[in-house]
N, C-alpha and C positions, 0 to 999 in steps of 0.2 A: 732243363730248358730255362729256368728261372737266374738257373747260374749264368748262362748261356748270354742271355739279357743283360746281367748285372754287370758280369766281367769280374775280375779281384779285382781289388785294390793296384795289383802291379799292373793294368793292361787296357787304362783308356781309349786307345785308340780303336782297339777290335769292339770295345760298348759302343762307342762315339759310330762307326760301319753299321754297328747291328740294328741301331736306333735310327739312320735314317734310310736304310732298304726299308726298314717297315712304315714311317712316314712316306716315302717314297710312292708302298705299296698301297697306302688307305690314299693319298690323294688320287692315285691310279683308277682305284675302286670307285671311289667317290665322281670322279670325270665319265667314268664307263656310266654310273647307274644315272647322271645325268643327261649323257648323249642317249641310252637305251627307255630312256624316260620317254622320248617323245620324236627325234628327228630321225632317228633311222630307219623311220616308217615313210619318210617325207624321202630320205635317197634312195628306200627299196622299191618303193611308188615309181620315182622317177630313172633307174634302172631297167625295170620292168616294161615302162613304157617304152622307154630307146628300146629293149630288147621287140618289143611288139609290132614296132615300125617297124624294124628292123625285116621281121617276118616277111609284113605286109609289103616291105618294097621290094623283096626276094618274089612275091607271088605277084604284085606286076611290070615288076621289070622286065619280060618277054613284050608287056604292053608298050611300057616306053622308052625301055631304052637308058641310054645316058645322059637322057633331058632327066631336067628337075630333080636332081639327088636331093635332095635338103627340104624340100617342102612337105616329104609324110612326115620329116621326124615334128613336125611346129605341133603334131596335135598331139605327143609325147612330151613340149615343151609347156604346149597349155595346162596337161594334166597337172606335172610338178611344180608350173607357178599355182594352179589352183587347191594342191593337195599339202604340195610339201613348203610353198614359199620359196625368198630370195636364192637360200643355199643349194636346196635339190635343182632348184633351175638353171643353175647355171652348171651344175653336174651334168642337169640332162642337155641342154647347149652343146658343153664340151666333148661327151660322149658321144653326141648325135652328129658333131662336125666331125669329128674323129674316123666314125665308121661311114659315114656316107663318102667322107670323100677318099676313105681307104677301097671302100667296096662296090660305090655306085659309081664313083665320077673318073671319068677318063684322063688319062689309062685307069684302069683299075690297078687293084691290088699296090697304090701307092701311093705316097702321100709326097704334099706339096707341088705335084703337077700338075694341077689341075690346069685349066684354058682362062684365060682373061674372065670372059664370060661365066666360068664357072666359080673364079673366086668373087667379082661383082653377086651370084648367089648365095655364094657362103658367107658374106656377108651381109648381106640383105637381111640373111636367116638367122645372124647373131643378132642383128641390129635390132629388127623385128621380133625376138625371142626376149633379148635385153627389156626392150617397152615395154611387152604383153607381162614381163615378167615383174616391172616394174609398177604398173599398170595396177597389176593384179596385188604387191604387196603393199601400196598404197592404199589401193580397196580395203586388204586385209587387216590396217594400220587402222582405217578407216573404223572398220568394223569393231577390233579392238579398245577403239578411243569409245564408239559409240556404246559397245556394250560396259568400260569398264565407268565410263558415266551414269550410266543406266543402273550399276553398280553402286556407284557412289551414293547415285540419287536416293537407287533400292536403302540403302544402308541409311542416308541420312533422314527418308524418310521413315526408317524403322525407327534409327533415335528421336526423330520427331513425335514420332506416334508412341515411343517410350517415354517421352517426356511430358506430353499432352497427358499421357496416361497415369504418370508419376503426379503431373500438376493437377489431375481431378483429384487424386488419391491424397493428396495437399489439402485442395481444397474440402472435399469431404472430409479430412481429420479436422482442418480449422473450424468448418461447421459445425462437425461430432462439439468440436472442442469450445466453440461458443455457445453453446444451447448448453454444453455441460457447466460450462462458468456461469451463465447465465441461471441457470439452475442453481449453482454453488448461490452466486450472488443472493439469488430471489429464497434459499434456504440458510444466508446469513442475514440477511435483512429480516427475513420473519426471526429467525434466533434474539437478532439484539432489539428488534421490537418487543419482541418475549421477555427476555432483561431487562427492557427499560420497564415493561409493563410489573414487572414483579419486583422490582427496586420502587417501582412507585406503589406498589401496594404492601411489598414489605416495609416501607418507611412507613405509610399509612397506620397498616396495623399495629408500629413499633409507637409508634408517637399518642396516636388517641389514649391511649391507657395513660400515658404519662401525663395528659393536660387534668384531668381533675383532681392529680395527687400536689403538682405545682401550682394548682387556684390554691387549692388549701394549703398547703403549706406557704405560699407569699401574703396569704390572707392572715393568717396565723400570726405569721413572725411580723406582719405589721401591726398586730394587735398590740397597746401597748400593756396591757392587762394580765397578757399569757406570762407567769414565771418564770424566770431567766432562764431554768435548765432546758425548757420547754420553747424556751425562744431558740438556745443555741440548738436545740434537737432539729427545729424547722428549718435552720438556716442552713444542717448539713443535709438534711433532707433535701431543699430546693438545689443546693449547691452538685447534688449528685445526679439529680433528674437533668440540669441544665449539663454535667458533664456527659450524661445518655447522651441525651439529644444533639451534643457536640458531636458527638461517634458517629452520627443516622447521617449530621450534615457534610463530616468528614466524606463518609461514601457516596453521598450522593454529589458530592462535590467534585471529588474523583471520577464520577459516572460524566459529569459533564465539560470535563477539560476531556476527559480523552477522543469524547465526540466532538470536541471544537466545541460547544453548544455553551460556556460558560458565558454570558454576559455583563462586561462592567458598563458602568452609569459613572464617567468622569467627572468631573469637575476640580478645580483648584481649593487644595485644602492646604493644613496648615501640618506639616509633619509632626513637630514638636509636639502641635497638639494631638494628632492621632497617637505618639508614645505615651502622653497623659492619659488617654485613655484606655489604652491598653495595662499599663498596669495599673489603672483603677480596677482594671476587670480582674486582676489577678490577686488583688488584693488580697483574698480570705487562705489562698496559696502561701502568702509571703509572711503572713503573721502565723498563719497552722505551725512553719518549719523556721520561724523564727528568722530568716532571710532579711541581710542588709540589703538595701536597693539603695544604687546613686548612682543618681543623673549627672551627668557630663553634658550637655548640650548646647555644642559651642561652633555649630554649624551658623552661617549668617546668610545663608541661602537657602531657604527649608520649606517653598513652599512647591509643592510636585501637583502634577494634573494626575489623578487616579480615584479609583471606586472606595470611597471614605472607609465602608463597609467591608471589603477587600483588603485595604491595606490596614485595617485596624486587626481584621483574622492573621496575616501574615504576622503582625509583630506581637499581637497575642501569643499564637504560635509561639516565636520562637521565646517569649518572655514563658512562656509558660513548661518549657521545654526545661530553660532554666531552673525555673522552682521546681521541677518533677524531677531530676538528675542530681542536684545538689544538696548535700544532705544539709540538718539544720544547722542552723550558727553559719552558713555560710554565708558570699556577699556575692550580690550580683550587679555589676555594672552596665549603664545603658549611656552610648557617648554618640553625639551627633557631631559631622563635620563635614567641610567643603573638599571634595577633591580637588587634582590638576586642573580637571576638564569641565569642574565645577559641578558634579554632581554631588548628589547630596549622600553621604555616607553615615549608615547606624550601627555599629556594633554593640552584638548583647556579648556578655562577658559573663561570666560563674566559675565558680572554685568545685565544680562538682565531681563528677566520675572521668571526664576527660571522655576521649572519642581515642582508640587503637589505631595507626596507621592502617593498619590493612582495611577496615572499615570507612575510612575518610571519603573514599571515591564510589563507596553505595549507600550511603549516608541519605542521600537523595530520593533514594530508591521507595517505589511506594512497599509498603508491609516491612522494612527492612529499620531496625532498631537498632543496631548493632551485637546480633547475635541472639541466640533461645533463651543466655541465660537473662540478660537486659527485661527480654519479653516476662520473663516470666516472674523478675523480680520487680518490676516497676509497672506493668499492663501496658494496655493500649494496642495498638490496629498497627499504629507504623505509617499512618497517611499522612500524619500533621507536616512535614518537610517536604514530602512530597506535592504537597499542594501548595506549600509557601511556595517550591522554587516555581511550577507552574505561574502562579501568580503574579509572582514576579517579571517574570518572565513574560507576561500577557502587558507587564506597566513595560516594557523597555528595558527593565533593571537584570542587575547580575546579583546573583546568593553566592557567600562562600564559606566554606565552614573551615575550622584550624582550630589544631589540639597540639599540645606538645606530647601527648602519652594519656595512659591511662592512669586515673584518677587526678588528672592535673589542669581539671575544666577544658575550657572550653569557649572559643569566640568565633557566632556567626556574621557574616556582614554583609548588608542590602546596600544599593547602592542602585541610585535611582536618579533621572535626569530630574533637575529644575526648571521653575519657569516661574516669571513676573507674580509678584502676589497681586490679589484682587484689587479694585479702587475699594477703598470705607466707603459705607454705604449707614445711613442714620437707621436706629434701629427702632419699631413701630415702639409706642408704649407699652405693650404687654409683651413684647417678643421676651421671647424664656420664661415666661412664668410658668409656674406649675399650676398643673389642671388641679382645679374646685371641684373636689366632687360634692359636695354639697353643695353647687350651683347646680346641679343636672335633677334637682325635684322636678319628677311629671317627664321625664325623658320614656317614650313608649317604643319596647325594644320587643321585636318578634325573636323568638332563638329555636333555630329550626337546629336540631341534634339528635340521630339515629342511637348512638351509643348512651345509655340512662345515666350511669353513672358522671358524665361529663354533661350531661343535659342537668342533670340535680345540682352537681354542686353550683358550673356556672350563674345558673337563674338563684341559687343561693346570694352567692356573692353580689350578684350583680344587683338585686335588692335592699342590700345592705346598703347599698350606694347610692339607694332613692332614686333607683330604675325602678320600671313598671315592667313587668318582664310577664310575655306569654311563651309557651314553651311547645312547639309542635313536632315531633319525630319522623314526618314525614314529609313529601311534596304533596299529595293531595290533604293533609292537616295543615299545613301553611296556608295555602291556598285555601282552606277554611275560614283560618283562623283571621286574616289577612282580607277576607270576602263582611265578618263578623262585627271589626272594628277595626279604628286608624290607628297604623303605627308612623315611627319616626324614623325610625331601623331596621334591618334585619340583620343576623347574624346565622349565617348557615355555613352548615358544611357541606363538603360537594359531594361526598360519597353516601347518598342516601336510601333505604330500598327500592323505593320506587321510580327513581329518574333520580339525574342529577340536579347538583347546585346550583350550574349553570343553566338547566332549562326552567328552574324554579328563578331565578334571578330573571332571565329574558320576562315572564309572566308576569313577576313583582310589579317589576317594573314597567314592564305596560299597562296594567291594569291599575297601578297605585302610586307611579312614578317615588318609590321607596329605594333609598341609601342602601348598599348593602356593604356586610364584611363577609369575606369567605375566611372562615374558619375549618383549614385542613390540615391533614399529616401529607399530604400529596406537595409537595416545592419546590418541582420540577421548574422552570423555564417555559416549558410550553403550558402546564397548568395554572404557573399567573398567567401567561399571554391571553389565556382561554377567560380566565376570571375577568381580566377586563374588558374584552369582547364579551362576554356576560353582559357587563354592567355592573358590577362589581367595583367598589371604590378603594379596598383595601382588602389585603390577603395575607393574612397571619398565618403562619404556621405554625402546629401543633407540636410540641406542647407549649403554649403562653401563658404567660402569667395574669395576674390580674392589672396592674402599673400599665403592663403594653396594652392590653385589649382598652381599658380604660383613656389611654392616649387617643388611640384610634378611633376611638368612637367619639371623642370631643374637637377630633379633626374634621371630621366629616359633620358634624353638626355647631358649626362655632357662632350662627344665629340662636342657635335654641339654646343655646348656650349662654350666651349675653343675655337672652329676655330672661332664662331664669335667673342669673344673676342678679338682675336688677331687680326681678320678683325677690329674693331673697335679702335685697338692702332693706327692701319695703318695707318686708315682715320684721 
């Protein structure tokens, strides 16, 4: 059979035959099971019927005769417009003309003879057959339009109600799904409250132990009594506690640029001069490794609007980057200049380890040094660049760093808008002098300090100085001591067992209207904000030395200051 189908090769014509009898035959099939579908029930309907009239007017035809042939067959035409439609009806029409006026209408038994009169009936009967039939498939067109509307509607109101139902199921996930963000949110918000709260109490706990080891040691090395080896011992002592504390401020500093929360304090400063002070600061770096440093500063436009304190850490930073990377005997250049566009341009330069290509574009990155070996030959976090570029970046300016290779140094460069320098301004008579501390006899200082050993040395020191020092460890012993006799100061720290700094400052101060300093490891942004909403005139943070506390305290009191001075011409 298969061959049969196929045909060989030599014999297309009898395939080409054999292939379309059987197309031939499936269309056949196909028309049959469509007619047997549904209308041949509408022509056997209408068959049936002629046949039934047909009966009926055999049984009373002895009644009438050869009147009216054509009128039983109309309720045979009714049935098939109303059963089968257009097509059966005009089957039952033709069959019902057919046998009526073969077998009722005069003469009988033949057709086309009928009488004037009789064909005016046989037409009457199409005509009237035609209508009813018409009538009735209008109706039926009728009914189909109206149910397949009703359809439509049925349907569109399902995907309506599918959609409705889709859209709560929407909105029920968005709700699920805002109460869960909202959730997420209100369990990241406690998280980095959490964070901040333990970065301000691990900088706390990290910092108090450092402040009595840096009184004594800047007390020391200002001694001039103490013997050389013992001067330089203090001076790397102080030099490594101030490098701690550098670390505590690196992270907390990190902590507040990434929450936005950094605050600078602008003003018009003098560029040149903030590199002057930057490597004064680096100074005990640059003689340690034997480091040549030259200035180039040949910028003629150098004076920037920015946070003095801010842009003195940035160039610290990178000067200090310098002396940490380069070994000794090397030279590091510092060169100021004007750009195109007129900004103020500083490149730091060194001969030192050089920067890797492939490190150049994470250089920036916070904890990132240029690799574990870098880390673990030289120390440090990895924050210092990271926070410059930040910085920078907070002034307007652009950081860039460039290396030719490794070991072949190294040049980063800031690059910072200018602006008009200040008008001169006449400067008072004492402006810059250095604080008298032997004008401060009979200065009366309350020092409120929970932690002993930074409570002892300070009120040590600070009598060395011909302060009058009373020393309380708590808010209700302040409050004693402060209820006992007059002071002129307080010096407290905020984290104390019984209540804080700041509720002990609000008290001082109403009750004795007393100066305060807050002395803490907490230096946060919102914990100055808080100290001077206290009442609180100045906020050191821990660890200080003796020089700064001692500033601060002749800032804040520069009456009592002058009357003991002039007490001390006297004597």
């Amino acid at each position: 059979m298969q061959g049969e189908l196929n045909g060989g090769p030599g014999d297309p014509p009898r395939t080409a035959g054999i292939m379309h009898r059987v197309q031939h035959h499936r269309a056949f099939r196909t028309g049959l099971r469509q007619f047997t579908g549904g209308q041949w029930k509408g022509y056997a309907v209408a068959l049936a019927g002629v046949l039934l009239m047909t009966l009926v007017r055999f049984a009373i035809d002895p009644l009438i005769g050869d009147r009216l042939p054509y009128l039983t067959y109309l309720i045979a035409v009714v049935i098939s417009a109303w059963y089968g439609g257009f097509g059966p009806t005009l089957f039952s029409i033709a069959a019902a003309w057919f046998l009526a006026d073969f077998l009722f209408a005069a003469p009988r038994f033949s057709l086309l003879d009928a009488q004037p009169d009789e064909w005016l009936e046989a037409v009457v009967f199409v005509v009237v057959g035609l209508c009813f039939s018409l009538a009735m498939k209008s109706q039926r067109d009728a009914k189909q339009r109206a149910e397949a509307s009703t359809e439509r509607f049925r349907a569109q109101s399902e995907l309506l109600e599918r959609e409705v139902q889709e859209h709560q199921r929407a909105v029920e996930q968005l709700q699920a799904s805002e109460t869960r963000n909202a959730q997420l949110y209100k369990e990241a918000a406690q998280a980095n409250t959490a964070k901040d709260e333990f970065i301000a109490v691990l900088s706390h706990e990290l910092r108090t132990p450092l402040t009595p080891v840096l009184l004594t040691a800047s007390a020391l090395e200002a001694d001039h009594d103490l013997p050389p080896h013992l001067h330089d011992s203090m001076a790397l002592i102080r030099y490594n506690i101030n490098l701690e504390a550098r670390l505590i401020d690196d992270l907390l500093d990190l902590t507040r640029i990434v929450r936005g929360k950094l605050q600078l304090r602008r003003e018009v400063v003098d560029l040149h001069d903030i590199i002057g002070q930057a490597i004064l600061t680096c100074c005990d770096g640059l003689e340690e490794g034997s480091l040549q440093v030259t200035r180039d500063l040949k910028a003629m436009h150098h004076h920037v609007r920015a946070d003095p304190a801010r842009l003195q850490q940035v160039l610290w930073n990178l000067i200090k980057n310098a002396v940490k990377f380069t070994p000794k005997g090397g030279r590091i250049t510092i060169r100021s200049r004007n750009d195109s566009v007129g900004h103020a341009v500083v490149e730091v330069t060194d001969t030192g380890i050089g920067i890797e290509p492939a490190q150049l574009a994470a250089i920036f990155n916070a904890f990132e040094q240029g690799g574990t070996s870098i880390t673990r030959r030289f120390g440090g976090l990895g924050l210092g660049l990271a926070i410059t570029k930040k910085l920078i970046e907070m002034h307007s300016g652009d950081i860039t760093a460039a290396s030719p290779g490794k070991d072949q140094g190294s040049t980063f460069t800031v690059s910072l808008p200018t602006v008009s320098p200040p008008s001169p301004r006449a400067d008072g008579p004492d402006a810059g002098a250095s604080p008298d501390s032997a004008a401060t006899t009979g200065l009366r200082i309350l020092l409120v300090e929970d932690h002993p050993s930074t409570a002892q040395v300070m009120a040590r020191l600070l009598r060395t100085l011909n302060y009058k020092v009373a020393v309380a460890h708590s808010v209700a012993d302040a409050l004693a001591c402060a209820a006992r006799e007059p002071f002129d100061l307080m010096i407290s720290d905020l984290g104390l067992p019984d209540a804080s700094g700041y509720d002990l400052m609000r008290q001082i101060h109403q009750r004795h209207h007393l100066k305060g300093i807050a002395l803490s490891g907490y230096g946060m942004e919102d914990d100055v904000r808080k100290s001077e909403e206290a009442g609180f005139a100045e906020h050191l943070i821990k660890p200080v030395d003796l020089q700064h506390l001692e500033a601060a305290i002749q800032r804040l009191m520069p009456e009592k200051v002058e009357r003991e001075k002039a007490a001390h011409a006297v004597r």
